[in-house]
N, C-alpha and C positions, 0 to 999 in steps of 0.2 A: 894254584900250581899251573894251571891250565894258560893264565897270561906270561908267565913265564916260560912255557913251553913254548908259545907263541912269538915268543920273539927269537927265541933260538930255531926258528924255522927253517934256515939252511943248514943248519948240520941235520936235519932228519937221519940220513944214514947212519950215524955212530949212536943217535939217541936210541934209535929204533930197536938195536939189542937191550938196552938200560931198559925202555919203559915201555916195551912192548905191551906190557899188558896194562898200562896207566889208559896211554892215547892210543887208538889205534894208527899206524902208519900213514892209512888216507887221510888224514889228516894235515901230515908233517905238507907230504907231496903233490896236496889238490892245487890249485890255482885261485881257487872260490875266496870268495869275502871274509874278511875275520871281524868284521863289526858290521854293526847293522845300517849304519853309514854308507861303508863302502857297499854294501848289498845296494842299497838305492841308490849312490850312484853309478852302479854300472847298471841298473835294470830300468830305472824311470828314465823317459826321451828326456831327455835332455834339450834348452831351447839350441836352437841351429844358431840363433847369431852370432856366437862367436866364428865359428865356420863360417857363417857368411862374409862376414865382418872381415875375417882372414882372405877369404876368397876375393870378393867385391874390393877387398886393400891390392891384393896382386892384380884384380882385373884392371883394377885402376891405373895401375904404374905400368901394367900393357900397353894402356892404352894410351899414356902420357909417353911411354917412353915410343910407341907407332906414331901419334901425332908429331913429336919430335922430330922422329927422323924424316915423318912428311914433311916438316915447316924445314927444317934443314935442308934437304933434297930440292924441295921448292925453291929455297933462297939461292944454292949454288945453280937451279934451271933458269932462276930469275939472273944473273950473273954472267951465265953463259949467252943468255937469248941478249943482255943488252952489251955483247958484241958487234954484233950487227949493227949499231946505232950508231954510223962515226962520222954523222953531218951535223954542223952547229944550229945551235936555235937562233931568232934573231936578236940575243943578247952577245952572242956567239960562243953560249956553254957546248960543247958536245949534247947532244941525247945519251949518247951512253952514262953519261956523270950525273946526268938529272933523273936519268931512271936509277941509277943504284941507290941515289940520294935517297930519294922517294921510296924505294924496297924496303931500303934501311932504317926509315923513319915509319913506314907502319909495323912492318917487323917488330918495331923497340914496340910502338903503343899498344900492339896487342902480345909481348911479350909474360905479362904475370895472367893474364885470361886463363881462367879457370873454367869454366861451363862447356865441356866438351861439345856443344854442340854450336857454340857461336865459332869454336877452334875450326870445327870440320869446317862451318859456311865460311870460314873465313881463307882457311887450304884449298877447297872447292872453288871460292871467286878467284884466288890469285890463279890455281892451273888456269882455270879459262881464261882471264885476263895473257897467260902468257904465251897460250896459243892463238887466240887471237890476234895478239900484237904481233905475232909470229909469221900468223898466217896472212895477215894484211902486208907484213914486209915481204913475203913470199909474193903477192897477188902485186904487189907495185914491182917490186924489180921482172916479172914478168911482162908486165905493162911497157917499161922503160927499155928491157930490152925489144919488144917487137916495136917498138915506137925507134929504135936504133937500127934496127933490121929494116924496118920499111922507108925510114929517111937514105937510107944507103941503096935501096935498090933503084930509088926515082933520081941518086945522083947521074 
């Protein structure tokens, strides 16, 4: 009678005038375990890997989708910075068309790279690559204009 009573567990309230004196009421309305099953699994630790497994799945897609928008952010820095580059080589390609070339062709090879940390060294060398290239375009057109300021003043 008692498995039976068991599974009518949400109606407590109307049972509880019928068989008040079968089961008692705390019964209908505890929260507690009704097998010895569920006893152990809500009392024995339980292994955390699933939870980690969940967690370490989100931290990952964090951090693929942060690396992302690093390598993206980076490729449009890379895009912007080879404006500046509009003298021909001596084939007579632009530099600007040869550096996107080149963005875009390591971009693609290390496009499926998985090992988050060849990704960072690899986000890390292109910033400094593109300050530097940067900043040496900065230090020559500084060069070329006092080099233009001082040819003009001994004319």
């Amino acid at each position: 009678m008692i498995p039976n009573l068991q599974r009518y567990r949400n109606f407590a309230i109307p049972l509880k005038f019928v068989h008040q004196h079968i089961v008692p009421l705390r019964r209908f309305l505890h929260n507690g375990p009704d097998t010895v099953e569920e006893l152990l699994d809500r009392s024995v630790v339980k292994k955390e890997k699933s939870l980690d497994d969940d967690e370490e799945e989100l931290l990952n897609r964090r951090r693929l989708t942060s690396t992302r928008h690093e390598a993206l952010s980076l490729y449009r820095d890379i895009l912007r910075a080879t404006r500046f580059f509009m003298w021909p080589d001596a084939r007579g390609v632009l530099w600007r068309d040869i550096l996107r070339e080149n963005a875009r062709k390591e971009f693609e090879e290390a496009r499926y790279e998985k090992d988050p940390e060849i990704i960072t060294r690899l986000l890390i060398g292109g910033r400094d690559a593109v300050e530097s290239a940067l900043e040496k375009l900065a230090e020559k057109q500084r060069q070329q204009i006092a080099k233009e300021r001082g040819g003009g003043d001994g004319r």
